[in-house]
KOLPATOR-633322 format. One record per residue: residue number from 1; residue in one letter; x, y, z of N, C-alpha, C, CB in turn. Coordinates in steps of 0.001 Angstrom, whole numbers, plus 500000, padded with zeros to 6 digits. Each point is the difference from the previous one (the first is absolute). Glycine has a CB too. Layout:
N
<NUM,'A',<X,Y,Z>,<X,Y,Z>,<X,Y,Z>,<X,Y,Z>>;
...
***
This chain:
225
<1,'X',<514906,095045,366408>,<498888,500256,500905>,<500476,500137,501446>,<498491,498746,498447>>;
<2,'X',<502225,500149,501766>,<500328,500372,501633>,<500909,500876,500214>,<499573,498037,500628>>;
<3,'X',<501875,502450,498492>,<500490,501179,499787>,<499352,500970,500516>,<500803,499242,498361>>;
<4,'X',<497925,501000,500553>,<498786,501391,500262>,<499334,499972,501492>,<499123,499880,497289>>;
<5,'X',<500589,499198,502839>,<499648,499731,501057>,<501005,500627,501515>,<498876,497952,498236>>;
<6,'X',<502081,501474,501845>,<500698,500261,501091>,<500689,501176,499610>,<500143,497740,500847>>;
<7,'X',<500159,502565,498119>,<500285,501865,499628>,<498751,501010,500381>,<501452,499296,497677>>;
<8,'X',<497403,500385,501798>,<499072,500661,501311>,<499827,499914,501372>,<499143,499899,498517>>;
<9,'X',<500779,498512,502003>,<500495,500235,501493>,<500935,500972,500357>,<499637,497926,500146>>;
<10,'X',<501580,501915,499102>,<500804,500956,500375>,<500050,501934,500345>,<500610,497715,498802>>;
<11,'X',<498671,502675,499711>,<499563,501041,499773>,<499220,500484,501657>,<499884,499320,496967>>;
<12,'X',<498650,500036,503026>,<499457,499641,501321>,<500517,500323,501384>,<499435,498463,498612>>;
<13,'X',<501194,500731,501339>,<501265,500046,501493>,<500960,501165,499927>,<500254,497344,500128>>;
<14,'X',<500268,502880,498634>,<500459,501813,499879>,<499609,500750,500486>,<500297,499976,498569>>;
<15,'X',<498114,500346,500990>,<499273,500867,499771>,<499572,499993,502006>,<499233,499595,496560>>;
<16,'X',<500494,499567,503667>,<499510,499795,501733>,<501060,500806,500459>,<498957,497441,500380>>;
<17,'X',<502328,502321,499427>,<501206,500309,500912>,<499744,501439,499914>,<501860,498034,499592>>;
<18,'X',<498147,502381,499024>,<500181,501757,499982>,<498868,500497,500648>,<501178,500289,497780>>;
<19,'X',<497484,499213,502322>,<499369,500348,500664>,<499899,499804,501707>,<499375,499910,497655>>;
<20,'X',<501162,499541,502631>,<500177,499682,501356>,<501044,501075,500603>,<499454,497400,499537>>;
<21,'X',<501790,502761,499255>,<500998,500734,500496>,<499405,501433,499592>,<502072,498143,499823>>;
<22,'X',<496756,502313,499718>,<499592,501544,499482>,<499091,499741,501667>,<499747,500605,496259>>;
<23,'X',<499603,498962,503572>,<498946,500453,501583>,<501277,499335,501468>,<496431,499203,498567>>;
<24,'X',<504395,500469,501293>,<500810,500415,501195>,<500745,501205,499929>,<500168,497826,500400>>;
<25,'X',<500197,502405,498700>,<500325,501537,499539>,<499378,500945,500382>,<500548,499323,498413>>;
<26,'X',<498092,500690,501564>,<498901,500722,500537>,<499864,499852,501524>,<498899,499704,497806>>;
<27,'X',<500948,499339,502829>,<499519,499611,501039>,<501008,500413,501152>,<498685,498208,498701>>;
<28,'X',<502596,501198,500901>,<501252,500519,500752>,<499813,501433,500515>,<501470,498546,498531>>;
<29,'X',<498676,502794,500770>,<499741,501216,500308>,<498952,500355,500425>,<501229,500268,498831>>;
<30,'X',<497741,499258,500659>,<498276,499953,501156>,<500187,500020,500938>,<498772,498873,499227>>;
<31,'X',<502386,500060,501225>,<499712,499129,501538>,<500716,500676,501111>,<499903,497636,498912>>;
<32,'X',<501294,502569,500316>,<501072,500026,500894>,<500550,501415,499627>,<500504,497315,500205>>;
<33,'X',<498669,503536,499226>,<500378,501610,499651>,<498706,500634,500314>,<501785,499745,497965>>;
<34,'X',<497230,500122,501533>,<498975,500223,500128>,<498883,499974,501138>,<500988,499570,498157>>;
<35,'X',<499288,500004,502820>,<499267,499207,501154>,<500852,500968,500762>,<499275,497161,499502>>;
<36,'X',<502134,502950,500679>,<500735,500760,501062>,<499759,501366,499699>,<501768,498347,500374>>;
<37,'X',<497984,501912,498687>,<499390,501703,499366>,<498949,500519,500398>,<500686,499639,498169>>;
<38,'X',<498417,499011,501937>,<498862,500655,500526>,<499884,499782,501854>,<498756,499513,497252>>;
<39,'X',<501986,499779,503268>,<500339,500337,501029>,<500451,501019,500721>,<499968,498494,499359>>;
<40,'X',<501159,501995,499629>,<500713,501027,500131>,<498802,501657,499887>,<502445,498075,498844>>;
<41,'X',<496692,501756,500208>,<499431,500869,499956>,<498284,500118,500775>,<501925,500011,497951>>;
<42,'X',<497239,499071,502309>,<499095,499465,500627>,<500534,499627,501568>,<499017,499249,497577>>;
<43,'X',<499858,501103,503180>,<500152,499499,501291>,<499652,498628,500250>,<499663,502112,500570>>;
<44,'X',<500946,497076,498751>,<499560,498403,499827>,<500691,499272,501364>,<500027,499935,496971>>;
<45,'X',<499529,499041,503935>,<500574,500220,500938>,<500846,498635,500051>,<498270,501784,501020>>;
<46,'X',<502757,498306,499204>,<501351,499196,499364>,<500212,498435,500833>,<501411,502688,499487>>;
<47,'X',<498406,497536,501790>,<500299,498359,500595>,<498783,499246,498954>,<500783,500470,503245>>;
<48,'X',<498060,499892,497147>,<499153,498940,498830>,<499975,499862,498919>,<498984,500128,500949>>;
<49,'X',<501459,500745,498399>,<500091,500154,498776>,<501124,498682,499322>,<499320,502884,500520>>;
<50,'X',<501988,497145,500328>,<501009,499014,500239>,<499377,498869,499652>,<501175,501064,501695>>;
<51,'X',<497900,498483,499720>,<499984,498967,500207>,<498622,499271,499070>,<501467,500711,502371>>;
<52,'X',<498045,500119,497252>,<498820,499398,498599>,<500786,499765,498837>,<497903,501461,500559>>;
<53,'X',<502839,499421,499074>,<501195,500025,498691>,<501035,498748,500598>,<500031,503149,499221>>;
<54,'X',<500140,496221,501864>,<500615,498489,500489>,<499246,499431,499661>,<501050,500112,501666>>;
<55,'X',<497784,499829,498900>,<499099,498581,499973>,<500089,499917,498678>,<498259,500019,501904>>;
<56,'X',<501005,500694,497151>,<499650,500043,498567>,<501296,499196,498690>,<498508,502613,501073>>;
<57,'X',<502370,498027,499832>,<501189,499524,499458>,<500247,498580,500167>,<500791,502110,500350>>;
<58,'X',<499387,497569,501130>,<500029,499151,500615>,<498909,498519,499069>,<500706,502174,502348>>;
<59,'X',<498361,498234,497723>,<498824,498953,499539>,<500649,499548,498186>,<497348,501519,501827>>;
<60,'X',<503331,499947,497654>,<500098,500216,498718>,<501020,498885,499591>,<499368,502580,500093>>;
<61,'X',<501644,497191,500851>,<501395,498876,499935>,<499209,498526,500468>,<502373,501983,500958>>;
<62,'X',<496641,498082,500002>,<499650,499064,500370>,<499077,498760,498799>,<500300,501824,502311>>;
<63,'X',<499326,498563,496610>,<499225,500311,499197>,<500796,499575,498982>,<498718,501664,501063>>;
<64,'X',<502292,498730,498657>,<501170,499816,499521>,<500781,498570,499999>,<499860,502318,500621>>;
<65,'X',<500004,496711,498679>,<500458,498713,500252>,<501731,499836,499692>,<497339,499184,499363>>;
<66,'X',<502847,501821,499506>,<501666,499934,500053>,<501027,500614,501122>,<499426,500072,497665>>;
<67,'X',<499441,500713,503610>,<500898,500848,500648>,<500535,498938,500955>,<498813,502414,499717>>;
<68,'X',<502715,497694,500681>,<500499,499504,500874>,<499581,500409,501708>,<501631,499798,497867>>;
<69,'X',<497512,499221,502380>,<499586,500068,501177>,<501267,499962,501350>,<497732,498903,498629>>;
<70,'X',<503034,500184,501002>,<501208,500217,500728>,<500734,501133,500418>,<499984,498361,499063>>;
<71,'X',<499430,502814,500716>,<500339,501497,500234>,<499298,500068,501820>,<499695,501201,496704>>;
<72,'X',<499557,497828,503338>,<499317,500306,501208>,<500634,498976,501087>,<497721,500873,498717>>;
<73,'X',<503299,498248,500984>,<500790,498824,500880>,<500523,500302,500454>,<500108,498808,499305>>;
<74,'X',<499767,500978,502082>,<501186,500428,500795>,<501177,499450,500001>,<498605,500546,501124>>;
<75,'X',<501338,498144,498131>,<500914,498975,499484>,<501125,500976,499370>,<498117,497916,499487>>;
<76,'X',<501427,503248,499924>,<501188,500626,498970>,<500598,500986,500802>,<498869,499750,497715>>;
<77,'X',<500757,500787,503807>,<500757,500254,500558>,<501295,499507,500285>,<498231,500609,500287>>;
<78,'X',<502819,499214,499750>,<501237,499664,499923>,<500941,500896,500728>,<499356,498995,498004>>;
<79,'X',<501314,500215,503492>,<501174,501041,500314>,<500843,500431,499016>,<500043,499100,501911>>;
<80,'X',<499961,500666,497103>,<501029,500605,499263>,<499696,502036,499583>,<500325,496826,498894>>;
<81,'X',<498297,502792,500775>,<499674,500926,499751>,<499415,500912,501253>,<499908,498798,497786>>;
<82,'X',<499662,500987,503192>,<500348,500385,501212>,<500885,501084,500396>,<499511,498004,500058>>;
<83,'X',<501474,501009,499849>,<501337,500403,500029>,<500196,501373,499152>,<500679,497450,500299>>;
<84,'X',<498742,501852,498445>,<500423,501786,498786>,<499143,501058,500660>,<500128,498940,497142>>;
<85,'X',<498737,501074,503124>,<499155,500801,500546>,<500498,501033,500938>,<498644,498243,499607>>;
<86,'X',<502134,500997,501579>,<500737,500426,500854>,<501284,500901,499740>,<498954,498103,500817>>;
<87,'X',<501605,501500,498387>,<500987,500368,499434>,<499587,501659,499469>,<500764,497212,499455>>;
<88,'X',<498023,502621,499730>,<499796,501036,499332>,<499894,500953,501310>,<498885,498924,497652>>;
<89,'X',<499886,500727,502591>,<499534,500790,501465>,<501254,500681,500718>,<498055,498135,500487>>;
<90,'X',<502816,500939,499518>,<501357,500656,500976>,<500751,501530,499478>,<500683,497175,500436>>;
<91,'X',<499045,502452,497854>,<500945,500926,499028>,<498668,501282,499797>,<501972,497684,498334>>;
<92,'X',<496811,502251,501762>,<498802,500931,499838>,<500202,500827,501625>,<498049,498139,498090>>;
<93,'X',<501927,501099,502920>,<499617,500751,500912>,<500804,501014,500512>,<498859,498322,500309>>;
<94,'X',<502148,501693,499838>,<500966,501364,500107>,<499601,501124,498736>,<502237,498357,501057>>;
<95,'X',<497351,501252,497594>,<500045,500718,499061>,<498464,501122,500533>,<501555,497852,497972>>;
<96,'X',<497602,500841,502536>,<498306,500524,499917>,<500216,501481,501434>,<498195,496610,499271>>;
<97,'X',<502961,502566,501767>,<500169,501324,500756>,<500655,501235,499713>,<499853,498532,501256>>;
<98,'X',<500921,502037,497411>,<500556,500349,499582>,<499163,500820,499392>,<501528,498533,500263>>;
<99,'X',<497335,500848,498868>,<499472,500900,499504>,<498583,500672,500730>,<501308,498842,498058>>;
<100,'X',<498259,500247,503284>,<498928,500510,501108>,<500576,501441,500658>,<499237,497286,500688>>;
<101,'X',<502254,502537,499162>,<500258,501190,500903>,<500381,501726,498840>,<501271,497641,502304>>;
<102,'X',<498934,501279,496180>,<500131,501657,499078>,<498661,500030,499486>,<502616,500136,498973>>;
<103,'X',<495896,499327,501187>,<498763,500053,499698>,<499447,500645,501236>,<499997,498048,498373>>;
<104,'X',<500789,501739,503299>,<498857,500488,500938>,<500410,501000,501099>,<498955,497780,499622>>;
<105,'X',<501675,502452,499738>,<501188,500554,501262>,<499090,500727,501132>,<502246,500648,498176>>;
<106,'X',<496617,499559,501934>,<499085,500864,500679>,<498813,499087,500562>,<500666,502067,498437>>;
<107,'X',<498972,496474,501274>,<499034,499577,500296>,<500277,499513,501272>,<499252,499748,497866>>;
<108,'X',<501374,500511,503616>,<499889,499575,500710>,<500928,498562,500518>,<498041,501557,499283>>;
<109,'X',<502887,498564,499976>,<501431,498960,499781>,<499354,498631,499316>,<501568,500866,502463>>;
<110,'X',<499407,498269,497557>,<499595,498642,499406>,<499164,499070,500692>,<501927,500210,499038>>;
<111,'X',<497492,498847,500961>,<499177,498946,500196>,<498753,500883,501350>,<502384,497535,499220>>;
<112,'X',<497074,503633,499946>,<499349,500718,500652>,<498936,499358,500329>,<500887,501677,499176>>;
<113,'X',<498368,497728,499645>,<498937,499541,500167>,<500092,498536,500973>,<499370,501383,497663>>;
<114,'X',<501806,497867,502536>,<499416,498618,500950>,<500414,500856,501388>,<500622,497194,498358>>;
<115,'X',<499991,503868,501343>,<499979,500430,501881>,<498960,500801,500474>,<502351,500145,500088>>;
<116,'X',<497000,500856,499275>,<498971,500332,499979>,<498463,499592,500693>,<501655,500382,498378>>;
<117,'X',<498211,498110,500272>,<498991,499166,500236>,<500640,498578,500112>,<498299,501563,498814>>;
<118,'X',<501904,497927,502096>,<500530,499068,499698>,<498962,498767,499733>,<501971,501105,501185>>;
<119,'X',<496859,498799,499757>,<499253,499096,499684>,<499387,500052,498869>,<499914,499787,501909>>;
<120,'X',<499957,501254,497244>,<499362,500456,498544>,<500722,499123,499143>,<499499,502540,500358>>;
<121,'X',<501936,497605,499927>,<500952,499782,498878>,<500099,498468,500054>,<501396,502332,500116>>;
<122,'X',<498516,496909,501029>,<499903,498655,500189>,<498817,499334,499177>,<501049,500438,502265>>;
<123,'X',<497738,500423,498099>,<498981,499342,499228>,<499787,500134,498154>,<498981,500420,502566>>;
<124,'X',<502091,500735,497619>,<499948,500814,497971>,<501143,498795,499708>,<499773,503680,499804>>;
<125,'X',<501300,495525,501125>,<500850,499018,499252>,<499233,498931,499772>,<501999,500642,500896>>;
<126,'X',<496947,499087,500150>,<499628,498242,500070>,<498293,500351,498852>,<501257,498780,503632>>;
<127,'X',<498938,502299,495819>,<498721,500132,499240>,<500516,499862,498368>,<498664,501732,502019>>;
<128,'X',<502855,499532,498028>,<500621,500495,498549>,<500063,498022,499490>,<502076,503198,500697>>;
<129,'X',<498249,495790,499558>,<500717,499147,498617>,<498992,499642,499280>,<501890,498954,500974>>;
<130,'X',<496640,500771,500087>,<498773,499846,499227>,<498992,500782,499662>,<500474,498496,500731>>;
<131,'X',<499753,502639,499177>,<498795,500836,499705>,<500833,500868,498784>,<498476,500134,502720>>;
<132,'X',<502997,499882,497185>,<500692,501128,499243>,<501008,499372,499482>,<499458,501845,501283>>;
<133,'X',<501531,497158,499034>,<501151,499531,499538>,<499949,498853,499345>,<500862,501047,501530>>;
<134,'X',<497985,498091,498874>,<499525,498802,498736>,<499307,500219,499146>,<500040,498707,501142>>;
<135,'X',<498384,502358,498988>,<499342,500057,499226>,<500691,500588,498735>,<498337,499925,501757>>;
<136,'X',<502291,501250,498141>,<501490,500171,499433>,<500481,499725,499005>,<500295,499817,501497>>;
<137,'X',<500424,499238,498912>,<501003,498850,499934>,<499224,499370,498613>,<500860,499477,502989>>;
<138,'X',<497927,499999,497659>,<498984,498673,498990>,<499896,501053,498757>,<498002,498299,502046>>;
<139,'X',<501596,503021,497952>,<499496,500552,499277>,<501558,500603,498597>,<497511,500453,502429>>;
<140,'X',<502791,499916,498510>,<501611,500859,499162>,<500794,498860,499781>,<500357,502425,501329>>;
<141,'X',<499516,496516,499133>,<501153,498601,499600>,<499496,498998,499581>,<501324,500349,501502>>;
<142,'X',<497809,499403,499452>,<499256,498596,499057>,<499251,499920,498976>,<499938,499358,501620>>;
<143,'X',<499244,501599,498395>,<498976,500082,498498>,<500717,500970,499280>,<497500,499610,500868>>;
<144,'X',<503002,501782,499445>,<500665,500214,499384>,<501391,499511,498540>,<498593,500809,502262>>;
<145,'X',<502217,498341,498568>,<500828,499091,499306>,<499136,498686,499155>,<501885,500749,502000>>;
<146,'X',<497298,499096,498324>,<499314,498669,499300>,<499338,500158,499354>,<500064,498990,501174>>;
<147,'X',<499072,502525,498491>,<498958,500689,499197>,<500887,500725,499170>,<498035,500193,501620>>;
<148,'X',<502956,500355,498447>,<500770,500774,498863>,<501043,499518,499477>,<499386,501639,500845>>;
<149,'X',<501432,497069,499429>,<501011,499712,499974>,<499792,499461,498093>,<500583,499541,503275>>;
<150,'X',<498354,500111,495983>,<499932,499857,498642>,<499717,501613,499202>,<499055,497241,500545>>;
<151,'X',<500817,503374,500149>,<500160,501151,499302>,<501534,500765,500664>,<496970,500161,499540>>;
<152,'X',<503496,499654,501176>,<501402,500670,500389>,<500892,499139,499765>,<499320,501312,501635>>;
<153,'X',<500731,497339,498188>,<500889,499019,500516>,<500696,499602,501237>,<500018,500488,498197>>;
<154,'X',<500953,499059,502063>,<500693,499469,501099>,<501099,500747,500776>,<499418,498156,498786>>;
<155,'X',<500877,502882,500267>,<501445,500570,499947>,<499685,501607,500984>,<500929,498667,496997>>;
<156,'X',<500196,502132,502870>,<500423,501013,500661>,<498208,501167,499753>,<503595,499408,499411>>;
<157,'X',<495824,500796,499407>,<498637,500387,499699>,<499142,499685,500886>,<500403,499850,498021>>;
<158,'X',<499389,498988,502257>,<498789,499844,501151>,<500422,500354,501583>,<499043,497965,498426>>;
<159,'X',<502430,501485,501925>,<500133,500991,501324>,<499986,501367,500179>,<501047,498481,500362>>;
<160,'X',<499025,502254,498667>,<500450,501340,499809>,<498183,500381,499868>,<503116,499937,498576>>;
<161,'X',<496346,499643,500553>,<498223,500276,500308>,<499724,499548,501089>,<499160,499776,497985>>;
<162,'X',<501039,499329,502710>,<499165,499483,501516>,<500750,501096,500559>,<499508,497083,500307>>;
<163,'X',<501706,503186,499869>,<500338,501224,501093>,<499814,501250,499920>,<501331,498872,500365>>;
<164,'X',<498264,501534,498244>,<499104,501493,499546>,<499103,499902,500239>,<500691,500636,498542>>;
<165,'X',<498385,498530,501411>,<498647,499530,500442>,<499901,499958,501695>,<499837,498488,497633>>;
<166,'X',<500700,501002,502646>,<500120,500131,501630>,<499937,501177,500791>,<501223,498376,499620>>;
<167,'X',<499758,502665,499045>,<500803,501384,500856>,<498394,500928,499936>,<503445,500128,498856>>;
<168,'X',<496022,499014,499234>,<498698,501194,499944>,<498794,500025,501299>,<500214,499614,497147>>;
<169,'X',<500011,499023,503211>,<498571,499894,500914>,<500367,500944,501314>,<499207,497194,499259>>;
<170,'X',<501823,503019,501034>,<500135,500895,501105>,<499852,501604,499735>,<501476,498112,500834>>;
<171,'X',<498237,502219,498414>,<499466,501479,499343>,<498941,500618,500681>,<500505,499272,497857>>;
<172,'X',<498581,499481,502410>,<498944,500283,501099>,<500420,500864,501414>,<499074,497689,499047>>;
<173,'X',<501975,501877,501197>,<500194,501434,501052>,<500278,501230,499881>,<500537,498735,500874>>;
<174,'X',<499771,501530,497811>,<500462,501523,499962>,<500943,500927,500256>,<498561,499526,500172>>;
<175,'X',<502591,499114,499907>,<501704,500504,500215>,<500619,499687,498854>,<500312,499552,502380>>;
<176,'X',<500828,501019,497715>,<501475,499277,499126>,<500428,498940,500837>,<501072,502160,498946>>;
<177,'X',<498740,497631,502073>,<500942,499362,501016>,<499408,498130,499845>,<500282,502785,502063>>;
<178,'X',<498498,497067,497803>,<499327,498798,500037>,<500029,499234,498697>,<498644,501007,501709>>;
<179,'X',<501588,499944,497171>,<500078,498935,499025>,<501637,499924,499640>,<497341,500425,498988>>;
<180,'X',<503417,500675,501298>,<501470,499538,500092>,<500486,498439,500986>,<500268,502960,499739>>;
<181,'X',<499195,497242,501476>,<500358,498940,500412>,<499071,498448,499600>,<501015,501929,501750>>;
<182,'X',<498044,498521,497886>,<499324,498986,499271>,<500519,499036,498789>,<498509,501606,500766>>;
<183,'X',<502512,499240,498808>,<500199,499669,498628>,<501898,499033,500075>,<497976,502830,498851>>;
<184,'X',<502174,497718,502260>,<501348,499693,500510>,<499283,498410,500572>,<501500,502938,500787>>;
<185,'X',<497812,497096,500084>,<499093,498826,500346>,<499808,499155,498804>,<498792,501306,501723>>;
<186,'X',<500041,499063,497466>,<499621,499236,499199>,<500959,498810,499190>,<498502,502027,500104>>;
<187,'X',<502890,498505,499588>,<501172,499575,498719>,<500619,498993,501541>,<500846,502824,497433>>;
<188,'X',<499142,497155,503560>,<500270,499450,501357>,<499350,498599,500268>,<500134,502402,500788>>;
<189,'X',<498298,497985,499257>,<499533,498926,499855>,<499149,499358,498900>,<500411,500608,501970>>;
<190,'X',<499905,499865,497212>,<500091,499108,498198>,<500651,499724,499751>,<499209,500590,499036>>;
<191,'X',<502013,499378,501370>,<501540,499233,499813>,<499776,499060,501173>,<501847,502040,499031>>;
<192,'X',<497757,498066,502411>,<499642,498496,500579>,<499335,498993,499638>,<500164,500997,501258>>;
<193,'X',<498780,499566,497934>,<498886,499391,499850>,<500391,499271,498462>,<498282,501809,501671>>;
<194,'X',<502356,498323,497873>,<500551,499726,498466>,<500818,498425,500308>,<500511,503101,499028>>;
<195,'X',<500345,497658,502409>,<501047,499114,500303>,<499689,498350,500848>,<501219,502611,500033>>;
<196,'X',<497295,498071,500638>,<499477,498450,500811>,<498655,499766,499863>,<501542,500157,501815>>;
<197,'X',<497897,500526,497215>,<498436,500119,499616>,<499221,499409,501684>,<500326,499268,496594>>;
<198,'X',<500258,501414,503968>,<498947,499843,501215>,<499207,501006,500662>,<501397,498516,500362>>;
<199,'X',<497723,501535,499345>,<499208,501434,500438>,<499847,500227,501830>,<498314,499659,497406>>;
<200,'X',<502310,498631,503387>,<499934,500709,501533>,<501273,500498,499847>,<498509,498503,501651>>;
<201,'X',<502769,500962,497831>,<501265,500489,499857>,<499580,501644,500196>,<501171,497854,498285>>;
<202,'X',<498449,502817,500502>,<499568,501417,499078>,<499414,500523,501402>,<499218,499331,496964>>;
<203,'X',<499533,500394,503406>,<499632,500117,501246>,<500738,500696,501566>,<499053,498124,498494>>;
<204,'X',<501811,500688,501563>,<500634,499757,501244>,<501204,501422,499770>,<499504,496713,500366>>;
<205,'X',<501125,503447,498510>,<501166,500885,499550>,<498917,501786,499965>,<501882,497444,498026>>;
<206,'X',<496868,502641,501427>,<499440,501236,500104>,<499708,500096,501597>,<498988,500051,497419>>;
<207,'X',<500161,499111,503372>,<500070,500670,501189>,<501227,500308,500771>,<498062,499087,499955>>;
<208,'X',<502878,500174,499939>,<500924,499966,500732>,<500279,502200,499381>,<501021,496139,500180>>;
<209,'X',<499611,503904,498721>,<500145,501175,499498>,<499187,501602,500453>,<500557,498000,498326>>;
<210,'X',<497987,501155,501371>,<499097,500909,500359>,<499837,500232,501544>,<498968,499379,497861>>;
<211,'X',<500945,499922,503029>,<499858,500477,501533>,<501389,500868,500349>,<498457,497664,500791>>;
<212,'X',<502961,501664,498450>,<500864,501053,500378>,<499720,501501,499454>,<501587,498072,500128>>;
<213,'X',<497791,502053,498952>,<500220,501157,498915>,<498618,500482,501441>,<500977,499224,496169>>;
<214,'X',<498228,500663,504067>,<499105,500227,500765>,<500223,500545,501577>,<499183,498367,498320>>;
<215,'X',<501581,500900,502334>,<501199,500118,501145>,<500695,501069,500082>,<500317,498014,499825>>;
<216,'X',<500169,502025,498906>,<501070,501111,499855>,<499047,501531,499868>,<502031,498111,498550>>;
<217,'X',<496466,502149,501442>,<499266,500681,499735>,<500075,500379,498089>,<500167,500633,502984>>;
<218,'X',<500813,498967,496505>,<499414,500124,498696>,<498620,499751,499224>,<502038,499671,500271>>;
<219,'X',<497217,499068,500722>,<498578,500063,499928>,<499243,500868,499892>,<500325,498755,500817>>;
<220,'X',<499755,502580,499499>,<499017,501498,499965>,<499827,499692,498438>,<501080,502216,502060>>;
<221,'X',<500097,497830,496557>,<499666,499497,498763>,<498763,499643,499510>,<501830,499469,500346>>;
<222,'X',<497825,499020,500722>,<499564,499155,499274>,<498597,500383,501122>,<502306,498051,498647>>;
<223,'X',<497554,501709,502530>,<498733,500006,500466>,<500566,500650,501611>,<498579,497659,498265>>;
<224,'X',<500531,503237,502157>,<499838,501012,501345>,<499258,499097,500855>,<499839,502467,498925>>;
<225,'X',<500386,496781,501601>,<499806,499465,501472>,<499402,500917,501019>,<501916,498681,499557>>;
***
């Protein structure tokens, strides 16, 4: 009897998993293929759109009693990792000018846009970490990784989807150029975020990236100021 018994529990608890792992199956490409498509094709208008698809998300982890809240500590900031950040940054930024100047050769030289406008660009830095580089972040790293990680697992599969996923949402502009570097991004900071599960870490490493990529006028890509 109790055999039968806990061999149906079992059955039970099978049967949940495959179903859990068939509607993330589903849901995954809805979200994160599907949503940027119709962006891409609809005049849907994108900062809000962001930041409702954060909150929603946002509330969705909150809600969430197994999610590691410690993604939000500043405690897990660590010079160490600091340090890597920097590091990277040092080895990206010669590269990011490298390719601003075989992408623009005509837009008016490099860091067009902070000489241009400069007070624009001051207020587009002290606006980009919270309106564009966290909301982001929470969405493509934190729920992302914590909502798919039983249907992808832990391994090389789920970074490689969070950074295709990343590259797709930039489609919405209507270049090659935005989801290439998107996607170079994405495997960048899903490998930080893997490495210190800290989403200000993830944060702190995209703006830093993004205002240069922005600086350098490669921003036309992503958004016309």
């Amino acid at each position: 009897m109790h055999n039968r018994f806990y061999a149906a529990r079992g059955r039970e608890h099978t049967n949940a998993v495959k179903r859990n792992r068939t509607s993330l199956a589903i849901e995954l490409p809805a979200l994160f293929v599907g949503l940027p498509l119709v962006g891409w094709l609809l005049p849907v208008p994108r900062l809000p759109s962001l930041l409702v698809l954060a909150l929603a998300c946002g509330f969705e982890l909150l809600r969430d009693r197994g999610w590691d809240r410690g993604e939000l500590a500043w405690e897990r900031v660590r010079p160490e990792h600091l340090r890597a950040i920097a590091v990277r940054f040092a080895v990206l930024a010669p590269l990011l000018v490298a390719i601003a100047r075989w992408w623009l050769p005509d837009e008016g030289g490099l860091f067009a846009f902070p000489r241009a406008k400069p007070w624009q660009f001051v207020s587009f830095a002290l606006a980009y970490p919270l309106i564009s580089a966290l909301p982001q972040e929470l969405v493509w790293r934190s729920y992302f990784f914590r909502r798919y990680a039983p249907l992808l697992g832990g391994g090389a599969a789920l970074l490689a989807a969070n950074a295709l996923a990343f590259a797709i949402l930039h489609v919405v502009y209507d270049n090659w150029e935005a989801p290439l570097l998107s996607l170079a991004g994405g495997l960048l900071f899903a490998y930080t975020f893997v490495r210190t599960r800290s989403l200000v870490l993830v944060a702190i490493e995209h703006t830093l990236l993004g205002l240069w990529i922005f600086a350098l006028g490669l921003g036309r890509f992503f958004y016309l100021p």
